[in-house]
MARMILUM-458221 format. One record per atom (N, C-alpha, C): atom name; residue number from 1; y, x, z; chain. Coordinates in nm, 4 decimals. Atoms other than C-alpha are relative to their C-alpha. Layout:
<recs>
<rec atomo="CA" num="NUM" v="Y" u="X" w="Z" cadena="A"/>
...
</recs>
This chain:
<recs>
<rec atomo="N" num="1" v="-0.1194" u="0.0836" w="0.0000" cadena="A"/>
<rec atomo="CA" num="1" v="0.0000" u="0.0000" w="0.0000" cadena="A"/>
<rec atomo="C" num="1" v="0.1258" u="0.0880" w="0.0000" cadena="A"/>
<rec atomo="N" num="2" v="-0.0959" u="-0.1174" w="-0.0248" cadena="A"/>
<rec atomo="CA" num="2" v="0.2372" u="0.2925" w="0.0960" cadena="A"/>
<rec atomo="C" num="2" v="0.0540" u="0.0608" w="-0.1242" cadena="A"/>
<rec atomo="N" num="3" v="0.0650" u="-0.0666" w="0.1268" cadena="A"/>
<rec atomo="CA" num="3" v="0.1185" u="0.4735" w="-0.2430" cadena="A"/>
<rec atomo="C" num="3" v="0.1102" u="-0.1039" w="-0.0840" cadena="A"/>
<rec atomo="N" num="4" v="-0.0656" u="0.0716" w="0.1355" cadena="A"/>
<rec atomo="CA" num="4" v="0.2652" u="0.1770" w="-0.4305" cadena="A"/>
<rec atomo="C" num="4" v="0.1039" u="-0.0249" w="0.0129" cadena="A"/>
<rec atomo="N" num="5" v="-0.1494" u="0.0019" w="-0.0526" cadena="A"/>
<rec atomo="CA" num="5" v="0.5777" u="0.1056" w="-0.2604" cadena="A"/>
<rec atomo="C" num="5" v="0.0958" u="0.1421" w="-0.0421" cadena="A"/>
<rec atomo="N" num="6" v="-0.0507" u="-0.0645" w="0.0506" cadena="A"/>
<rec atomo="CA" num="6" v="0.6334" u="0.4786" w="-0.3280" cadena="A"/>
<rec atomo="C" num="6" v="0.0100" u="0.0597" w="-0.1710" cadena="A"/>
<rec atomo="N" num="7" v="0.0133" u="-0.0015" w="0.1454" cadena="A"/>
<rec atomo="CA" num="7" v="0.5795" u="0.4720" w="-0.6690" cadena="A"/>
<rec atomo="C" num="7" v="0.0680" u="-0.0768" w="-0.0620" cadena="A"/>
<rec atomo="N" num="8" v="-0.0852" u="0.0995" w="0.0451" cadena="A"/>
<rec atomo="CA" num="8" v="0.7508" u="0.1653" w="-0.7209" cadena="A"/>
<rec atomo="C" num="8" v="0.1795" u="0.0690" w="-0.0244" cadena="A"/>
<rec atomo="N" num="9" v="-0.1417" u="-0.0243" w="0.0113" cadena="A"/>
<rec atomo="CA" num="9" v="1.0595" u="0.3545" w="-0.6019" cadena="A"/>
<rec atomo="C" num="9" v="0.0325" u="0.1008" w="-0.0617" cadena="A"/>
<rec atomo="N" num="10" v="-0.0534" u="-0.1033" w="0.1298" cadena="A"/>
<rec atomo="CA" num="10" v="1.0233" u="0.6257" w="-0.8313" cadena="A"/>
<rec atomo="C" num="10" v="0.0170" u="-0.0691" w="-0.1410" cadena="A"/>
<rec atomo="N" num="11" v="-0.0714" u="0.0946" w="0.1381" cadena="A"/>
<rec atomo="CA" num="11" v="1.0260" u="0.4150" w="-1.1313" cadena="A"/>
<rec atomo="C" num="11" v="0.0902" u="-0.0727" w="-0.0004" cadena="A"/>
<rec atomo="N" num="12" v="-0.1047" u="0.1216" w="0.0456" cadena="A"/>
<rec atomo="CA" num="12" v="1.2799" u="0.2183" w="-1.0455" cadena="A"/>
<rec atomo="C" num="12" v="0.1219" u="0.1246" w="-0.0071" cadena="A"/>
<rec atomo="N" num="13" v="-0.1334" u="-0.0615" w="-0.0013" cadena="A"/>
<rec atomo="CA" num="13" v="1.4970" u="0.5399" w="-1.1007" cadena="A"/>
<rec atomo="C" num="13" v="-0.0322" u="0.0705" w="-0.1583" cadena="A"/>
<rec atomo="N" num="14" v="0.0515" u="-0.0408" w="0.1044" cadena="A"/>
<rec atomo="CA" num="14" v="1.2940" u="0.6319" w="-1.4619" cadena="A"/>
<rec atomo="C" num="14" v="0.1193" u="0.0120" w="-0.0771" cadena="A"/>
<rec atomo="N" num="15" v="-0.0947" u="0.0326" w="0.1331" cadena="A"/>
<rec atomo="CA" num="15" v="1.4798" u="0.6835" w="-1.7670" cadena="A"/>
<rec atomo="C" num="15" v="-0.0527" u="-0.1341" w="-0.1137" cadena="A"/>
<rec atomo="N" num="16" v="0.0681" u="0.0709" w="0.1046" cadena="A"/>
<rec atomo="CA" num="16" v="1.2547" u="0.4394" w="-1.9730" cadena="A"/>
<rec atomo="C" num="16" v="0.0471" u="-0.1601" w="0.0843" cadena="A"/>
<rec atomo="N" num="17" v="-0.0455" u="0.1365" w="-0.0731" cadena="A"/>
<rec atomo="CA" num="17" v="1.4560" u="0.0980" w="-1.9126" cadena="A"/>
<rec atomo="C" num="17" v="-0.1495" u="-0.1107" w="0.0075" cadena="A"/>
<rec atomo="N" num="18" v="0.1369" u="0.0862" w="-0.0926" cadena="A"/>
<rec atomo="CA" num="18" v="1.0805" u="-0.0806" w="-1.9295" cadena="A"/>
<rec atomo="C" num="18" v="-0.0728" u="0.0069" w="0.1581" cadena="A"/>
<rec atomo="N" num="19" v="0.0145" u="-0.0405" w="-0.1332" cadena="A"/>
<rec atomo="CA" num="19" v="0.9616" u="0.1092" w="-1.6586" cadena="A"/>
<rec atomo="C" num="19" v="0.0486" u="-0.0441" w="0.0617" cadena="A"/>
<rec atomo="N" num="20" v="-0.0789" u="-0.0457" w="-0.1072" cadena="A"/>
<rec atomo="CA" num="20" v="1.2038" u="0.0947" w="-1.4160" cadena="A"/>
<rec atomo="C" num="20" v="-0.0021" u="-0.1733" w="-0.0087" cadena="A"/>
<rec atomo="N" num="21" v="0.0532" u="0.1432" w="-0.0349" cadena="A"/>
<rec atomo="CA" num="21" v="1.1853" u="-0.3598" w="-1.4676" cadena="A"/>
<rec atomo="C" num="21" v="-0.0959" u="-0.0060" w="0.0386" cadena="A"/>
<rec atomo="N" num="22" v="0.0947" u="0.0419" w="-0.0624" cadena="A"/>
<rec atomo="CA" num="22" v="0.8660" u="-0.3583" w="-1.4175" cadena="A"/>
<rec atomo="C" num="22" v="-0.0628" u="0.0316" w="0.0946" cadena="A"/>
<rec atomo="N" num="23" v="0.0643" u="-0.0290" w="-0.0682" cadena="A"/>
<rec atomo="CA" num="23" v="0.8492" u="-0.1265" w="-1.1773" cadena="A"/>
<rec atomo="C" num="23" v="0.1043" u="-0.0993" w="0.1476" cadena="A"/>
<rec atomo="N" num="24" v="-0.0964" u="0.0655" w="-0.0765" cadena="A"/>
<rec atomo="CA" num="24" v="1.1713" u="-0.3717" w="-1.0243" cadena="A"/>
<rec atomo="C" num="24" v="-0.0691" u="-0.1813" w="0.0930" cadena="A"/>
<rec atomo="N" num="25" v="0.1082" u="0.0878" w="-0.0023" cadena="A"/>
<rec atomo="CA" num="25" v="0.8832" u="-0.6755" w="-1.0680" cadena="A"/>
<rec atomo="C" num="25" v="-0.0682" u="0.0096" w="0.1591" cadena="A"/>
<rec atomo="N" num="26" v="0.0904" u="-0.0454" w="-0.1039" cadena="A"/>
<rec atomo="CA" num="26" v="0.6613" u="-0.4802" w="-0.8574" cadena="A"/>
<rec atomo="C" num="26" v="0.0518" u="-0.0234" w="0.1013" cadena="A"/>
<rec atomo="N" num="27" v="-0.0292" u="-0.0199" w="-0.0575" cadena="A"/>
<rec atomo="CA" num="27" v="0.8525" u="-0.4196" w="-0.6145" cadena="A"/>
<rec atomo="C" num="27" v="0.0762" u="-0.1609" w="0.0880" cadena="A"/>
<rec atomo="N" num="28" v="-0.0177" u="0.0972" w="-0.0797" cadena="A"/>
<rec atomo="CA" num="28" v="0.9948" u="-0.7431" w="-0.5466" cadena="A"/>
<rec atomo="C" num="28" v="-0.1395" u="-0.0521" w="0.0546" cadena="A"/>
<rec atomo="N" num="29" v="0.1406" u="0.0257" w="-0.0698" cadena="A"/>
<rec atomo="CA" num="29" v="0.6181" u="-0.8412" w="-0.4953" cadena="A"/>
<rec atomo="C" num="29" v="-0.0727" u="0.0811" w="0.0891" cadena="A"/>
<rec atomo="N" num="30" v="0.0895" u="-0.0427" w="-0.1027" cadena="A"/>
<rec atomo="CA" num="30" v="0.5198" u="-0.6124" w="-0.2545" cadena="A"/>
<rec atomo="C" num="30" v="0.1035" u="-0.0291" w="0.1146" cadena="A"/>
<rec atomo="N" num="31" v="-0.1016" u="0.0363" w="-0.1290" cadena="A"/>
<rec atomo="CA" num="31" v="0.8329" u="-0.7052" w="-0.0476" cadena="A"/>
<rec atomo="C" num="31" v="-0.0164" u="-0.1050" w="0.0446" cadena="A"/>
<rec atomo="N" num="32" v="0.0530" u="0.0901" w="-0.0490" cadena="A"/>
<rec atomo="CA" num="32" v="0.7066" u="-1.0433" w="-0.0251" cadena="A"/>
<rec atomo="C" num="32" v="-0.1082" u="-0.0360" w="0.1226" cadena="A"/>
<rec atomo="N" num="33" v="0.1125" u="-0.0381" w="-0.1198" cadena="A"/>
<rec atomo="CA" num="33" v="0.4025" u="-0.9256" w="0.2091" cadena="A"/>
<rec atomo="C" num="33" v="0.0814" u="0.0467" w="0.1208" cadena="A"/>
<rec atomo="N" num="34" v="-0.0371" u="-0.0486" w="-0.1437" cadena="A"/>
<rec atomo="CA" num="34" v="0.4488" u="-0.9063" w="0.5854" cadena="A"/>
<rec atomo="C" num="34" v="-0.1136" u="0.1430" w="0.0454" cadena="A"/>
<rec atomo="N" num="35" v="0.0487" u="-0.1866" w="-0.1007" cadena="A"/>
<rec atomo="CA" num="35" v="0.2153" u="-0.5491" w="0.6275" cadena="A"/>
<rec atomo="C" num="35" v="0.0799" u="0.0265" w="-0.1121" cadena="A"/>
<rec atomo="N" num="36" v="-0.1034" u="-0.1054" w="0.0645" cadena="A"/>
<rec atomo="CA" num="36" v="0.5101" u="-0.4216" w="0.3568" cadena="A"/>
<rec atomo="C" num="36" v="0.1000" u="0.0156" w="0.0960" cadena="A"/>
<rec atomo="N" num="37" v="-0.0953" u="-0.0029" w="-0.0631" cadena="A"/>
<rec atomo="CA" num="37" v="0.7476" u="-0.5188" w="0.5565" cadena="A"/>
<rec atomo="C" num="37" v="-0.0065" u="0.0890" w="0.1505" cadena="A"/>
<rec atomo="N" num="38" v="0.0266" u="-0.0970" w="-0.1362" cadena="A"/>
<rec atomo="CA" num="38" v="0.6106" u="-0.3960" w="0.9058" cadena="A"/>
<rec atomo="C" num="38" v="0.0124" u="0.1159" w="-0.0556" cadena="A"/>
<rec atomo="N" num="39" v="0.0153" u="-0.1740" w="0.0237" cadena="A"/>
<rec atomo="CA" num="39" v="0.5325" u="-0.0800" w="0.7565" cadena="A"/>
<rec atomo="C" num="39" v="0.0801" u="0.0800" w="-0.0737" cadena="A"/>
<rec atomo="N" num="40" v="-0.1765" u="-0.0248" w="-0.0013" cadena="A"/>
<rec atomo="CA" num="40" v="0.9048" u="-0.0471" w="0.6353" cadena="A"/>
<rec atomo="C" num="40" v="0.0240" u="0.0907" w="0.1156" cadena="A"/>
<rec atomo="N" num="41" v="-0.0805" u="0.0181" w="-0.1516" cadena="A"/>
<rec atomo="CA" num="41" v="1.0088" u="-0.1301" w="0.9616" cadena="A"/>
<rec atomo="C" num="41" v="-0.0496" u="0.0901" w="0.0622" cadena="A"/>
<rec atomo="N" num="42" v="0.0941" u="-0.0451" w="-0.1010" cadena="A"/>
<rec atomo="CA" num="42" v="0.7472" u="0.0697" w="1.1703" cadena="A"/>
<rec atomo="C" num="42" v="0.0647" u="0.1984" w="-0.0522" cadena="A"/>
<rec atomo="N" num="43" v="-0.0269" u="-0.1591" w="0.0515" cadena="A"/>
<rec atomo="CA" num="43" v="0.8559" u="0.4401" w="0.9218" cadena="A"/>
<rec atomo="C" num="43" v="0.1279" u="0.0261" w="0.0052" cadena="A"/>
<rec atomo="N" num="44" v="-0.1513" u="-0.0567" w="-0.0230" cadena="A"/>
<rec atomo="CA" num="44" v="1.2015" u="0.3831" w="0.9254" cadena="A"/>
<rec atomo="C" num="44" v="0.0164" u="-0.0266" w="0.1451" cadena="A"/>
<rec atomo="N" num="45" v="-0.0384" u="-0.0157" w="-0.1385" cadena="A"/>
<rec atomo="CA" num="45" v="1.2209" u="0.3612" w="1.3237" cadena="A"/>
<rec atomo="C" num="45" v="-0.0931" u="0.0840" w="0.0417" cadena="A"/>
<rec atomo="N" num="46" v="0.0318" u="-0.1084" w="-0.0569" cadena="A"/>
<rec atomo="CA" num="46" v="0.9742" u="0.6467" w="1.3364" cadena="A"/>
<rec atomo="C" num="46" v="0.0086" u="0.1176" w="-0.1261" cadena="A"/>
<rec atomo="N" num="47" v="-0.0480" u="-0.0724" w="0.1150" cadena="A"/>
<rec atomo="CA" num="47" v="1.1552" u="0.8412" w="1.0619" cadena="A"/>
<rec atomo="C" num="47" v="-0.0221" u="0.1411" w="-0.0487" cadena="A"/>
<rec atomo="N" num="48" v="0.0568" u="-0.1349" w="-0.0403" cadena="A"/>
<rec atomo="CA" num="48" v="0.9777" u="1.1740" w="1.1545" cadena="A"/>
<rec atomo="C" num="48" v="-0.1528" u="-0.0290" w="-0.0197" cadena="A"/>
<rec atomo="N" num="49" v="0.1759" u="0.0005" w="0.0401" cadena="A"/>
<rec atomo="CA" num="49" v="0.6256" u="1.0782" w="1.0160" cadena="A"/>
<rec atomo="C" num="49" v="-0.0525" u="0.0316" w="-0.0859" cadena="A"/>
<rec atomo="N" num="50" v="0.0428" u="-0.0628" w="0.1128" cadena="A"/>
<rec atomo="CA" num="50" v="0.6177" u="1.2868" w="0.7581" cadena="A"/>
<rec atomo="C" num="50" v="0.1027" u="-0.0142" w="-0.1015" cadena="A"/>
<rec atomo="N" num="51" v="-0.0813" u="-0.0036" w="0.1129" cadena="A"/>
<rec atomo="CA" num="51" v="0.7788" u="1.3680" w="0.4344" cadena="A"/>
<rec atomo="C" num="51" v="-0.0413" u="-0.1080" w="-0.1197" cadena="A"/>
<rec atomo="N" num="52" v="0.0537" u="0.0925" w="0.1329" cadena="A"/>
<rec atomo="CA" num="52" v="0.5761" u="1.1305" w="0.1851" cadena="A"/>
<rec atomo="C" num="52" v="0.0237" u="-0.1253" w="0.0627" cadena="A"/>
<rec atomo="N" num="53" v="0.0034" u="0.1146" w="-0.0530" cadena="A"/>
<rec atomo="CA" num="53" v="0.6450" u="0.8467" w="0.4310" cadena="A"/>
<rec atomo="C" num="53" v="0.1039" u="-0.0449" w="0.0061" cadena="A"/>
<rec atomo="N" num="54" v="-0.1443" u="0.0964" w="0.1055" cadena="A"/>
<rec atomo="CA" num="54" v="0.8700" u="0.5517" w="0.2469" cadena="A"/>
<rec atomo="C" num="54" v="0.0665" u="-0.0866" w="0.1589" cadena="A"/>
<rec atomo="N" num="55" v="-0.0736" u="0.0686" w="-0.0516" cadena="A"/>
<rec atomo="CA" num="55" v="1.1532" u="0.4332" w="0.4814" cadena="A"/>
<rec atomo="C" num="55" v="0.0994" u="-0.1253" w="-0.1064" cadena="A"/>
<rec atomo="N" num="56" v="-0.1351" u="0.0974" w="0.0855" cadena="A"/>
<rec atomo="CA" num="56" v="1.4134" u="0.1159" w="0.4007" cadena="A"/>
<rec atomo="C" num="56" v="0.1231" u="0.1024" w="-0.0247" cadena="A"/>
<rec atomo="N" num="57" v="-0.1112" u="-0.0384" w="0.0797" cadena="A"/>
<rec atomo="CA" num="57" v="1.6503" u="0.3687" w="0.3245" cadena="A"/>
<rec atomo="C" num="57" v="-0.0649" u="0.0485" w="-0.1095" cadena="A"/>
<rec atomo="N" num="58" v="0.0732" u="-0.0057" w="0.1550" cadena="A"/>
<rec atomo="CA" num="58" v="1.4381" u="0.5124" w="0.0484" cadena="A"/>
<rec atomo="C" num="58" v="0.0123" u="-0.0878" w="-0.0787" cadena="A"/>
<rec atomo="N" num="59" v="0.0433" u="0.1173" w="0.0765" cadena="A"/>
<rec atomo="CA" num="59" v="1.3759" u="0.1796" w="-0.0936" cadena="A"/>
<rec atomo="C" num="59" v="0.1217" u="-0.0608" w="-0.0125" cadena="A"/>
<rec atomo="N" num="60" v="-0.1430" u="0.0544" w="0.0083" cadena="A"/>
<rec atomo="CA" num="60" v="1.7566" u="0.0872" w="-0.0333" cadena="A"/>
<rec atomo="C" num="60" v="0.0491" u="0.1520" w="-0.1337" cadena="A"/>
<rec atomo="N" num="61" v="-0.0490" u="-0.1092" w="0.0936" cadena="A"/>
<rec atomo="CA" num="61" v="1.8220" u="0.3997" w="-0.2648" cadena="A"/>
<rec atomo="C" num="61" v="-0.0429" u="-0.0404" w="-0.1186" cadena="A"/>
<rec atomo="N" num="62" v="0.0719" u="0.0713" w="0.1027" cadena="A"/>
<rec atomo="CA" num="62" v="1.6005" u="0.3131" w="-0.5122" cadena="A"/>
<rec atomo="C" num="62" v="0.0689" u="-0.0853" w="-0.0543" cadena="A"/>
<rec atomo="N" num="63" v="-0.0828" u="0.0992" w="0.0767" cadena="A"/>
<rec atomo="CA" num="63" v="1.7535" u="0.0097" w="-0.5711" cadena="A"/>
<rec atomo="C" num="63" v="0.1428" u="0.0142" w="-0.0611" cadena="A"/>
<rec atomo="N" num="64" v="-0.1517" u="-0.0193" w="-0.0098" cadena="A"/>
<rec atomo="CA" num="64" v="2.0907" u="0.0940" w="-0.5619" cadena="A"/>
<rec atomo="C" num="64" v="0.0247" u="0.0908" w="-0.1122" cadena="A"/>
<rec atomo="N" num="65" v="0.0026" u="-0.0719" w="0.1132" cadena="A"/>
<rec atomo="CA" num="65" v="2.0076" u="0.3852" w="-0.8256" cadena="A"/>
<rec atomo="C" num="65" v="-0.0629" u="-0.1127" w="-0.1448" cadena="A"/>
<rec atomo="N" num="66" v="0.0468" u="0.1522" w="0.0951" cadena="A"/>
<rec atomo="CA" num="66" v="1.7773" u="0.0534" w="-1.0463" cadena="A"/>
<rec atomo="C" num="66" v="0.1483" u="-0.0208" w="-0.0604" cadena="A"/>
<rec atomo="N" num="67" v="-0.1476" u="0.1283" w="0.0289" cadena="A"/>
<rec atomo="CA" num="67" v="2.1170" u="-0.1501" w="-1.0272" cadena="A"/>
<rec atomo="C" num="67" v="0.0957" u="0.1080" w="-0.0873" cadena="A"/>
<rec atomo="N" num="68" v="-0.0746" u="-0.0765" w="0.0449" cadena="A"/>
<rec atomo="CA" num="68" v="2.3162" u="0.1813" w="-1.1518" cadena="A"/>
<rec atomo="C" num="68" v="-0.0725" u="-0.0005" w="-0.1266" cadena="A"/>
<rec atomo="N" num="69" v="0.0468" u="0.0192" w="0.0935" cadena="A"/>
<rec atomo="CA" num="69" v="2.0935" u="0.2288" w="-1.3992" cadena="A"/>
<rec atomo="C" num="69" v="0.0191" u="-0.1012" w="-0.1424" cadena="A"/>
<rec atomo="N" num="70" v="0.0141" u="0.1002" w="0.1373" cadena="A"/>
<rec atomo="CA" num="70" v="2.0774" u="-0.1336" w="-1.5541" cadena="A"/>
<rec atomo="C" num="70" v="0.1465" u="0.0027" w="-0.0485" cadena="A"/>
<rec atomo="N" num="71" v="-0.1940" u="0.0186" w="0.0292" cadena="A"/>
<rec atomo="CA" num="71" v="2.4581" u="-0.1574" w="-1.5308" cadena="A"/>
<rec atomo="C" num="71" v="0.0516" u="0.1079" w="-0.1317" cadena="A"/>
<rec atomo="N" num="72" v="-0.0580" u="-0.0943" w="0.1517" cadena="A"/>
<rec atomo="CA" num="72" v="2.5302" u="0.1627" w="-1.7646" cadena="A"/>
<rec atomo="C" num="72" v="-0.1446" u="-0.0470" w="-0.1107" cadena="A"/>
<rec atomo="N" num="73" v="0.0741" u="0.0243" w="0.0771" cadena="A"/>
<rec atomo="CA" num="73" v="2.2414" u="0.0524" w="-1.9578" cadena="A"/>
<rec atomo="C" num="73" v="0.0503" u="-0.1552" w="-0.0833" cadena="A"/>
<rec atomo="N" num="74" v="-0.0907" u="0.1097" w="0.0366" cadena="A"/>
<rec atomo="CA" num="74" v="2.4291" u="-0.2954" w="-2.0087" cadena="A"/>
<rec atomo="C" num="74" v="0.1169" u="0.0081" w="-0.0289" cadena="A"/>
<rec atomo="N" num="75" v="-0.0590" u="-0.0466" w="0.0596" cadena="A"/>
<rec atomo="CA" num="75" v="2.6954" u="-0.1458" w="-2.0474" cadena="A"/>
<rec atomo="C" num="75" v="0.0241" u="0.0645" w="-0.1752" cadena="A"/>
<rec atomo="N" num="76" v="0.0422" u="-0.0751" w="0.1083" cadena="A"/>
<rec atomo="CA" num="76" v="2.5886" u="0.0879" w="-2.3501" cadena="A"/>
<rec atomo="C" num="76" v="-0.0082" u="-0.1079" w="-0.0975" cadena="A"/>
<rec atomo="N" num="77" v="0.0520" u="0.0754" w="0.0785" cadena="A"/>
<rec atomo="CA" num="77" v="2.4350" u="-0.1941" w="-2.5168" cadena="A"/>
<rec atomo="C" num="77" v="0.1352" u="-0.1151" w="-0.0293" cadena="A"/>
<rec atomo="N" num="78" v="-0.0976" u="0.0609" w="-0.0063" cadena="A"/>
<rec atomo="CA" num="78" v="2.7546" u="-0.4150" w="-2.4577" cadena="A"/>
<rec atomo="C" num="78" v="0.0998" u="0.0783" w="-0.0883" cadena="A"/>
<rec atomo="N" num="79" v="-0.1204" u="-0.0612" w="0.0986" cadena="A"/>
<rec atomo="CA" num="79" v="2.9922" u="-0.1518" w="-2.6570" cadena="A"/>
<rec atomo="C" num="79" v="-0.0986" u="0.0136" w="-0.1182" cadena="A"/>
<rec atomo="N" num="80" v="0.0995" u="-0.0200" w="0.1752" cadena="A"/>
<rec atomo="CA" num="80" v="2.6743" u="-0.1286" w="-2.9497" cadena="A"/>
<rec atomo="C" num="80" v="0.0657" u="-0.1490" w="-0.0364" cadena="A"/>
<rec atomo="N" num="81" v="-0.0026" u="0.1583" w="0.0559" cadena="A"/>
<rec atomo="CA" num="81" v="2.7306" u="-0.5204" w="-2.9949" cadena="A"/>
<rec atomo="C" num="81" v="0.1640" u="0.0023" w="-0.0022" cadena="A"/>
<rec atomo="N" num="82" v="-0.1394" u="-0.0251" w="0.0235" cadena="A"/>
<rec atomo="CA" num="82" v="3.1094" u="-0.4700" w="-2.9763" cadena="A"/>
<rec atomo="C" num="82" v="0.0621" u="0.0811" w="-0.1666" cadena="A"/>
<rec atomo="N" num="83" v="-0.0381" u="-0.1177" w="0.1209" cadena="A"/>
<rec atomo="CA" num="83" v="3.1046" u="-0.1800" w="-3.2013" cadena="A"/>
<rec atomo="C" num="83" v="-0.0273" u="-0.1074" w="-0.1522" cadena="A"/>
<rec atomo="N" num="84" v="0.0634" u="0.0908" w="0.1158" cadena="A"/>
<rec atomo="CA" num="84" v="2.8805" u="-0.4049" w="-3.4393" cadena="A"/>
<rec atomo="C" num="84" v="0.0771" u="-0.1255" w="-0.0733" cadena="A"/>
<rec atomo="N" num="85" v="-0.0628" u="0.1342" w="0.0125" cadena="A"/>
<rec atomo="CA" num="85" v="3.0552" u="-0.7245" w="-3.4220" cadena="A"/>
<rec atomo="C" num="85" v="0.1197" u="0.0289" w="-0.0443" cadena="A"/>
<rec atomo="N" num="86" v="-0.1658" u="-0.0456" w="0.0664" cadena="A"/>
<rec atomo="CA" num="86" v="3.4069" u="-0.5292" w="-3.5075" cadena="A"/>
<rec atomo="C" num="86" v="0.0136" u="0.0454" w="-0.1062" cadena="A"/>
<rec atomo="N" num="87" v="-0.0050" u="-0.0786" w="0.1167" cadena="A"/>
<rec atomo="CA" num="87" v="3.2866" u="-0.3745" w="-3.8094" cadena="A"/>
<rec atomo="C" num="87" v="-0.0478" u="-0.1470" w="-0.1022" cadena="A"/>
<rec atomo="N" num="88" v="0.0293" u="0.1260" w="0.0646" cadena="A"/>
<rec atomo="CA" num="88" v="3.1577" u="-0.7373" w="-3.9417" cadena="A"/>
<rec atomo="C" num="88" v="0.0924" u="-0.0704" w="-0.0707" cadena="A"/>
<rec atomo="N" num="89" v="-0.1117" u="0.0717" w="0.0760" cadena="A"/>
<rec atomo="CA" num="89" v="3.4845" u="-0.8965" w="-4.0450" cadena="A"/>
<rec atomo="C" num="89" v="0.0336" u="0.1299" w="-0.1438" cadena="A"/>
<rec atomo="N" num="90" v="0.0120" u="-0.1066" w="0.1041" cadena="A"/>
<rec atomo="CA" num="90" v="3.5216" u="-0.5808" w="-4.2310" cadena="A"/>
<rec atomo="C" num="90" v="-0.0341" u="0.0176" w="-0.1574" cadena="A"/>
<rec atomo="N" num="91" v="0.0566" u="0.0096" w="0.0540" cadena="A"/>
<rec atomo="CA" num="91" v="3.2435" u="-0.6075" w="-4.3952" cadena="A"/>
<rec atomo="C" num="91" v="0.0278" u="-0.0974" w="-0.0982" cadena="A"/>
<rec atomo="N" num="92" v="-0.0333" u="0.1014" w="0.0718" cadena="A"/>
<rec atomo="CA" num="92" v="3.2645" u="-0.9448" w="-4.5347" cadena="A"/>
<rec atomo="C" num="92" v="0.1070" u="-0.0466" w="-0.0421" cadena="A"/>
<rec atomo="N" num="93" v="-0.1517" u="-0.0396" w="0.0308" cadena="A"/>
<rec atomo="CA" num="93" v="3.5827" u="-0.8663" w="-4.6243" cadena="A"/>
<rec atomo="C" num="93" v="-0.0368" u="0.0057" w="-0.1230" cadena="A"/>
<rec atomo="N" num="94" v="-0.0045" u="-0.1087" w="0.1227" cadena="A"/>
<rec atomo="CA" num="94" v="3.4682" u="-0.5990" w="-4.8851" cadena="A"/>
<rec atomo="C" num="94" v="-0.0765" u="-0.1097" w="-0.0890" cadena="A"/>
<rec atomo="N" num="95" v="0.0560" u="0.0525" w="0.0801" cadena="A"/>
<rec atomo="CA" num="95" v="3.2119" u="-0.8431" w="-4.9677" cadena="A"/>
<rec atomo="C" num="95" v="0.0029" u="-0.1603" w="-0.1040" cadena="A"/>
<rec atomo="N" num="96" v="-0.0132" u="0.1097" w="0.0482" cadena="A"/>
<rec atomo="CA" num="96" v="3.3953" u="-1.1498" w="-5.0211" cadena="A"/>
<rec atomo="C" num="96" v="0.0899" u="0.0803" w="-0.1462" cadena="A"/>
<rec atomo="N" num="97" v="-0.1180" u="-0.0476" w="0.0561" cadena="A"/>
<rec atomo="CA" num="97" v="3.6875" u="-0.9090" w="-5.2158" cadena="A"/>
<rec atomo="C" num="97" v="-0.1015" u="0.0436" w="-0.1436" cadena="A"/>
<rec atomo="N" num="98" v="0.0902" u="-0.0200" w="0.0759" cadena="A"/>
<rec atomo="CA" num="98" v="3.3491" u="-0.7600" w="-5.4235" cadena="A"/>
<rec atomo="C" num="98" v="-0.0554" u="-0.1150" w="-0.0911" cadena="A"/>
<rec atomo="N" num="99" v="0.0603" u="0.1152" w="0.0552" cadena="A"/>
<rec atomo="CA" num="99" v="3.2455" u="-1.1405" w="-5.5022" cadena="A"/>
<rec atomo="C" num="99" v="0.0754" u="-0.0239" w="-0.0960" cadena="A"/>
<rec atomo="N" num="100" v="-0.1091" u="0.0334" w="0.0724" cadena="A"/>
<rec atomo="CA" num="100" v="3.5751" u="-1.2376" w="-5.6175" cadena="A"/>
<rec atomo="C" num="100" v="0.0459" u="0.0465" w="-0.1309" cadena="A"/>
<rec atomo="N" num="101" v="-0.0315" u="-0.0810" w="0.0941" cadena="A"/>
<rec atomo="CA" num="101" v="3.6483" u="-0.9629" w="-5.8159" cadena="A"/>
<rec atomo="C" num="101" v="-0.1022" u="-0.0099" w="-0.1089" cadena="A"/>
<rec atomo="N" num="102" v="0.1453" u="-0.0339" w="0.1197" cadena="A"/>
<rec atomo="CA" num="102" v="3.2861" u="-0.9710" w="-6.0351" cadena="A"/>
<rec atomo="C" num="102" v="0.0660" u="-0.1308" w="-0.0970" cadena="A"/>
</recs>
């Protein structure tokens, strides 16, 4: 259970925007379980139990890097469809001016 929680929170910082949803999926479903939650709760108030052992601040990082992620990733994709959509009048410009003219 541990294993997947920490795995979850490495993909949710991937470069591959599939990954990192489905590893966002996951992750809401293992937060649903009460032994995820204890065993949150139980590592982050004994925060000295090792180095491989996932606290809520880990998993608060995680996310917080996810959400950064999708945002410039929505972003990006938001100035492609901008870019796209501004060069369109353009276009059918040349191509009404091309019609006309034949």
């Amino acid at each position: 259970m541990e294993r997947s929680i920490i795995d979850c929170c490495k993909k949710l910082t991937s470069e591959k925007q599939t990954e990192r949803k489905n590893a966002a999926e996951k992750i809401q479903l293992l937060l649903q379980h009460d032994e995820v939650i204890q065993l949150l709760d139980s590592r982050t108030i004994n925060s000295s139990s090792g180095l491989d052992a996932i606290t809520w601040n880990e998993v608060y990082e995680s996310v917080c890097s996810f959400v950064r992620l999708e945002a410039e990733a929505l972003s990006k994709s938001s100035t492609k469809v901008y870019h796209a959509s501004s060069s369109l009048p353009s276009l059918e410009k040349r191509k009404t001016v091309q019609i006309t003219s034949d």
